[in-house]
C-alpha positions, 0 to 999 in steps of 0.5 A, spaced: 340 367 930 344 362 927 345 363 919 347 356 918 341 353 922 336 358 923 331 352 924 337 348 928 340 342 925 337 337 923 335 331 929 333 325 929 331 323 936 329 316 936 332 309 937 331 302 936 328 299 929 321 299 925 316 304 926 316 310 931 312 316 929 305 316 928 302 316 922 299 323 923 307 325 923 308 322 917 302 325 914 306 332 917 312 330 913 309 328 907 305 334 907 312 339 908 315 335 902 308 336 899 307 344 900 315 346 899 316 348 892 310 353 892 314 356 899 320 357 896 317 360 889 314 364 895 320 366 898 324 368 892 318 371 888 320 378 887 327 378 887 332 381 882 337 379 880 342 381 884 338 379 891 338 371 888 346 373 887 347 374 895 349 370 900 345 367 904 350 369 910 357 369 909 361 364 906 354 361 904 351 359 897 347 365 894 340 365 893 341 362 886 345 356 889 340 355 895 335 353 890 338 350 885 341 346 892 334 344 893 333 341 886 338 337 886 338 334 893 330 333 892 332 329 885 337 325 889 332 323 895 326 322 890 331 316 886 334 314 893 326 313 896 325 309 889 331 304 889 330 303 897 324 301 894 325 296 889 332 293 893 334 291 899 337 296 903 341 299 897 348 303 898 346 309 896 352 313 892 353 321 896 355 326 891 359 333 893 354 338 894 358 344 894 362 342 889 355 341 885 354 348 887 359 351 884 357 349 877 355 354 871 349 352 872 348 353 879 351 359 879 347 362 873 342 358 871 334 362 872 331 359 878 325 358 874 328 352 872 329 348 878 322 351 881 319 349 875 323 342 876 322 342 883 313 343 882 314 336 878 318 332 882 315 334 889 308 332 885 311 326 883 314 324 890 308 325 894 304 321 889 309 315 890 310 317 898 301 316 899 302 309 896 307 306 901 304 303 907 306 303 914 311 297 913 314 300 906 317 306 912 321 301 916 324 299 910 332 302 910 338 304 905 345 304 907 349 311 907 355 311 907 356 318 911 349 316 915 350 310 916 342 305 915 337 310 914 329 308 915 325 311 909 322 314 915 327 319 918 329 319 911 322 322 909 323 327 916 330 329 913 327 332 907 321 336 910 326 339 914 332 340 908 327 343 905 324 349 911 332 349 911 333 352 905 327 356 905 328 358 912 335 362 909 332 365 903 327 368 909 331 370 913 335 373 908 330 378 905 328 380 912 335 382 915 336 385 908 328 389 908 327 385 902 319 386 901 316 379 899 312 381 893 305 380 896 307 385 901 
């Protein structure tokens, strides 16, 4: 099993412009985007303080991290979604996400705050996410590691960024025998 990509990396297998996935697929995505914050308050309920202070895998982020991680990435997405929105395919400014772990506060801070953090963005998201018409999909923002992404495979990335993520933490709890707090 690959501990970096339990889920496998990320793939984007279409080509061409304009829309390409189905509707039910974007209902599928929004839905992911939609249930992830209960998932992960699932995935780290029960856990000491010491088990959110493990790496998910060696060199990896702790527990801690990987959900301040998601807080994080998800803000950025949900402004990136907005201004894509709002301008013609605007050049979105990349940040350094394992820099950004190594700060205090996501070294350190209570998970609750993002979890928290993370049930009212998502909430928001989804809100804007089942207004926009088919047509509002295709449009796109310029990255400049990605190059042109359509709202649509943008809206596909984050469903699986954040099953990602809860895939590490999972995967952790089961190698280590850490019981789920349901068990």
């Amino acid at each position: 099993m690959d501990l970096q990509y339990p889920i496998r990396k990320f793939a984007w297998d279409r080509t061409g412009e304009g829309l390409l996935a189905s509707e039910a697929e974007r209902q599928q995505w929004l839905g992911e985007i939609a249930a992830m914050p209960a998932r992960l308050r699932a995935t780290v309920a029960g856990l000491t303080e010491a088990q959110l202070d493990t790496p998910y895998r060696p060199g990896g982020w702790t527990v801690r991290q990987v959900v301040h991680h998601l807080a994080d990435s998800h803000l950025n997405a949900y402004i990136r979604f907005r201004l894509t929105l709002t301008e013609d395919e605007p050049t979105i400014k990349p940040y350094d996400q394992q820099r950004w772990a190594q700060l205090a506060d996501a070294r350190t801070a209570p998970t609750e705050t993002s979890l928290k953090l993370l049930e009212s963005l998502h909430a928001r998201w989804v809100m804007l996410l089942k207004t926009l018409k088919p047509e509002e999909f295709a449009r796109a923002l310029k990255h400049p590691e990605l190059g042109r992404v359509t709202l649509e495979k943008y809206l596909a990335m984050y469903a699986w960024h954040g099953r990602h993520h809860v895939a590490h933490i999972t995967g952790l709890r089961e190698r280590s025998g850490w019981r789920a707090a349901n068990a």
